[in-house]
N, C-alpha and C positions, 0 to 999 in steps of 0.2 A: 409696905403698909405704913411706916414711921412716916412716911413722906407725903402720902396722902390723908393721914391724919393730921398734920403740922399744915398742911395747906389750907384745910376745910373748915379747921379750927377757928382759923383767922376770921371768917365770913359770920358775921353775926345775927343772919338768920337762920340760923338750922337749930334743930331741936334734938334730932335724934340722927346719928353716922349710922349704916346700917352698910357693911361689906359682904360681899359674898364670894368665899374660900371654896376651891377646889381641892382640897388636900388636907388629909387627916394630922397630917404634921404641923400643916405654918398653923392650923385651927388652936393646935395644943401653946402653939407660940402664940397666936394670936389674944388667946385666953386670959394668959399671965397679962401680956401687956396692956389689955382693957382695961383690968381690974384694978391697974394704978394711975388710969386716965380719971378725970374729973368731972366732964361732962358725958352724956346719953351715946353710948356708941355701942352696937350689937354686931354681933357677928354670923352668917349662918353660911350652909351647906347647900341649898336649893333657893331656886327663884321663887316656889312655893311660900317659902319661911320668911322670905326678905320681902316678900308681899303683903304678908301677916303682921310683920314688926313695923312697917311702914304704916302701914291702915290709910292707905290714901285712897281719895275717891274720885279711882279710874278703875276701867274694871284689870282681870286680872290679862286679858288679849291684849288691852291697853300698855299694860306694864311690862309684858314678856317683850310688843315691838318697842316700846323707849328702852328698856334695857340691853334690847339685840344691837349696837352700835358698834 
């Protein structure tokens, strides 16, 4: 996660990082370490949520094949 946060960071169009965790553990890890980043970065549990936090306008069929990679 440190690694693809330090990667993306760099890129100066993004507005919001939005990861999506399979695991009730690295989530609790994940948590701490958001909260002493500085820019927009969420974290969620479902393709659902990571749909929601993005608000982009494709639909949701859209999003589930660009995310299936």
């Amino acid at each position: 996660m440190i690694n693809l946060v330090k990667e993306y960071s760099k890129k100066d169009n993004q507005k919001i990082g939005v990861y999506m965790i399979d695991s009730p553990m690295e989530s609790a890890y994940v948590k701490i370490f958001f909260k002493a980043l500085q820019k927009g970065r969420d974290y969620c549990l479902t393709q659902g949520k990571a749909y929601s936090l993005l608000q982009l306008k494709v639909s949701y069929d859209k999003f589930q094949d660009l995310i299936n990679i």
